[in-house]
C-alpha positions, 0 to 999 in steps of 0.5 A, spaced: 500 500 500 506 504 502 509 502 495 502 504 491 500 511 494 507 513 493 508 511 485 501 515 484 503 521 488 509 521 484 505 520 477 500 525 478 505 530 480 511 530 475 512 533 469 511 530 463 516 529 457 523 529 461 528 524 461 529 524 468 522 523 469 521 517 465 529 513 469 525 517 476 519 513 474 522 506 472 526 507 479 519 507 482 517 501 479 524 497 481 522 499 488 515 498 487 516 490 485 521 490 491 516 492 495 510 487 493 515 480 493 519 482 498 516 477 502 516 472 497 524 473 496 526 474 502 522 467 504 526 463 498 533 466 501 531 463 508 531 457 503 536 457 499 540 458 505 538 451 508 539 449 503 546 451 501 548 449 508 544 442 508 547 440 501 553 438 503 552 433 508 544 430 506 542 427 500 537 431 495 530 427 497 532 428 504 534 436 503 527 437 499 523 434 506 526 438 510 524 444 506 517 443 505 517 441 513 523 446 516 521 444 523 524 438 523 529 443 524 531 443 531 537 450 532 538 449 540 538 440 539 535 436 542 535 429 545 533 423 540 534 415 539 538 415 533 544 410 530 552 413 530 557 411 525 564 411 524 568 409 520 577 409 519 582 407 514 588 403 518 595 404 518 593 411 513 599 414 516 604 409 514 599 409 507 599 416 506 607 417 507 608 411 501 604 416 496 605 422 493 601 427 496 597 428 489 595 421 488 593 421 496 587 426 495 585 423 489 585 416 492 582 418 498 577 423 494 575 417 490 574 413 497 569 418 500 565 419 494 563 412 493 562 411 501 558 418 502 554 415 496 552 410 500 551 413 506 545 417 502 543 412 498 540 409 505 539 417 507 544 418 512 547 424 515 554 425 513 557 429 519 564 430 517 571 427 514 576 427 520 582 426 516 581 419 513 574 417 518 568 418 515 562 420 520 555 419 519 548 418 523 540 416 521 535 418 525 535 426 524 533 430 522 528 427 519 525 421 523 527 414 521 524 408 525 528 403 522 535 408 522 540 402 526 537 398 520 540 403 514 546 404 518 547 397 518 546 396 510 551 402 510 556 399 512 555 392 509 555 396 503 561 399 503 564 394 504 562 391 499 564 397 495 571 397 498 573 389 494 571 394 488 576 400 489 581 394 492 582 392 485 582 398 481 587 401 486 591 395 485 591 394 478 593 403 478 599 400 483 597 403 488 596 400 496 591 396 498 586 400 502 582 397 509 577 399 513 574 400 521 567 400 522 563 402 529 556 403 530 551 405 536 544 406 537 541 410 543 539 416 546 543 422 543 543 430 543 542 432 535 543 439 532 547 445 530 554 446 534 559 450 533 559 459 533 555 464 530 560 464 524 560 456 522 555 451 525 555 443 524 549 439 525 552 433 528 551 428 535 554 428 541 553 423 547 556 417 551 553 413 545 555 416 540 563 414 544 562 408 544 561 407 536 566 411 535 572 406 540 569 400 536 572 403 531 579 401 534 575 396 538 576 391 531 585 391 530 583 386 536 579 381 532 581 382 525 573 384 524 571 390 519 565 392 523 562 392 531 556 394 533 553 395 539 548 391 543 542 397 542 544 397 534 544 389 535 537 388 538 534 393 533 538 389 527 536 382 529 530 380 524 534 384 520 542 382 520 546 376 520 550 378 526 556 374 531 557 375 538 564 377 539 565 379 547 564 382 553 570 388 553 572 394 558 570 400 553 574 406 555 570 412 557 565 407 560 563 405 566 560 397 565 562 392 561 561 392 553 556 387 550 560 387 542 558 384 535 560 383 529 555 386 523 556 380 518 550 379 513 543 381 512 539 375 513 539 374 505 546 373 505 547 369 511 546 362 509 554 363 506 556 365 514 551 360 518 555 354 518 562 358 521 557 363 525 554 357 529 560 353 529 563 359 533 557 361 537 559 353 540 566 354 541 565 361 545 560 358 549 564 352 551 571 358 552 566 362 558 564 355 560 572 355 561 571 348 558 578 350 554 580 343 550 573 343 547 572 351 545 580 349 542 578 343 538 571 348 536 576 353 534 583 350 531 578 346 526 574 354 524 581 356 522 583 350 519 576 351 514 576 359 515 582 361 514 581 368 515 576 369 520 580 374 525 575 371 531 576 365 531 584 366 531 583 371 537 579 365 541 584 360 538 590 364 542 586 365 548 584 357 548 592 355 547 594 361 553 588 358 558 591 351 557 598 353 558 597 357 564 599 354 570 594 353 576 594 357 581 597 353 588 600 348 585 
């Protein structure tokens, strides 16, 4: 209305035939539509801004619910049942100082392209890159009831992508490239952190931790991913999973429960036998039961080889057998 009286004023009020009076008018005019879709612009900024800062680390799909319902949006956080993930390259130091500082990014560019392609396949957040660790996390911003479910394909996928990469890199002569992987579900607080200037929508909390401490938790058992006992119960009619353990956690104030993520149950019968043969044999070790745990397990590495599980319980079996008695 404002816009509108003050156009007609000056209309009315000047005089005709000047060529100052014709850019005054086209001047008015500019302001004038301003005026009139300043709501409109100013709501499409607000949009673009989110979706600049949102871009980075959702997929599209996600970025586009968000936009349609932005109060899924929670700048001061909050505290959710959400599933965490980690993941890490072991030994990338001694990698990294074997190769050219060019063909280093380009081999870590081409790996957390494929990895971050994953994760948004199943619609998880990408939090971060920490050097060589990818983090990442399902259930925020947008609500997902099967969140440790995607977290768990995730993972199973990637490692899968990996066999793939392995062979392009070595038929390019390049090294040989593992990864670590840990996942934890529970209470987490979720939302933006950081300053006034930069801002990260991440997870915090002792859950989130513990997902990343089974990151390092695999080195002991020769595994590729570790899940925690929340992921594991919400993931059982869903994953092919292997009960690893009872461990000290550091940060934690109680035992640990670990499991191997090893299949979805689509792909579990190529597993079911050396699954159930060392569920067997680990019962038989709590039971302190060595001879017959060590037969369980010397027989699984003679016909898995490379099962890192079996070869850590196979030691303990030999180490137990061999320890003296106490008071003889």
């Amino acid at each position: 209305m404002i816009g509108r009286s003050v156009l007609a004023q000056y209309l009315f009020a000047a005089p005709c035939g000047s060529d100052d009076v014709i850019l005054s008018i086209a001047a008015l005019l500019v302001i004038f539509a301003a005026i009139v879709n300043y709501p409109y612009f100013s709501k499409e900024w607000e949009k673009w801004k989110v979706r600049r800062a949102f871009t980075r680390y959702m997929p599209p799909g996600l970025i586009k619910q968000i936009m349609e319902k932005p109060e899924l949006l929670r700048t001061s956080g909050d505290e959710k049942e959400l599933t965490a993930f980690f993941s890490d390259i072991p030994g990338f130091t001694r990698i990294s100082e074997g190769l050219s500082p060019t063909a280093l990014v380009d081999i870590l560019n081409e790996y957390f392209t494929e990895m971050t392609d994953i994760i948004f396949k199943h619609w998880g957040t990408l939090d971060k890159y920490i050097g060589d660790a990818i983090m990442a996390f399902w259930g925020a911003p947008y609500v997902q009831e099967d969140h440790a479910v995607r977290a768990c394909r995730t993972a199973l996928e990637m490692q899968q992508a990996l066999v793939k990469l392995q062979s392009r890199w070595e038929a390019q002569g390049l090294p040989r490239i593992d990864v670590r992987m840990g996942i934890n579900s529970g209470p987490m607080w979720v939302g933006n952190m950081g300053s006034k200037r930069c801002f990260n929508f991440t997870i915090m909390g002792a859950n989130v931790n513990l997902a990343r401490r089974l990151v390092g938790t695999n080195t002991a058992y020769g595994t590729c991913a570790l899940i925690g006992e929340n992921t594991c119960e919400a993931v059982r009619n869903e994953m092919l999973v292997r009960e690893l353990d009872i461990v000290h956690i550091k940060g934690r104030a109680k035992p640990e429960r670990i499991f191997e993520l090893v299949a979805t149950l689509a792909e579990a019968d190529q597993h079911r036998d050396r699954i159930d043969r060392f569920g067997r044999g680990l019962q038989a070790f709590r039971e302190e039961n060595w001879t017959t745990a060590l037969e369980i397990f010397e027989a699984l590495v003679r016909d898995y080889p490379c099962d890192g599980p079996s070869r850590v319980f196979m030691k303990r079996c030999q180490d137990s057998l061999h320890m003296p008695h106490q008071g003889v």
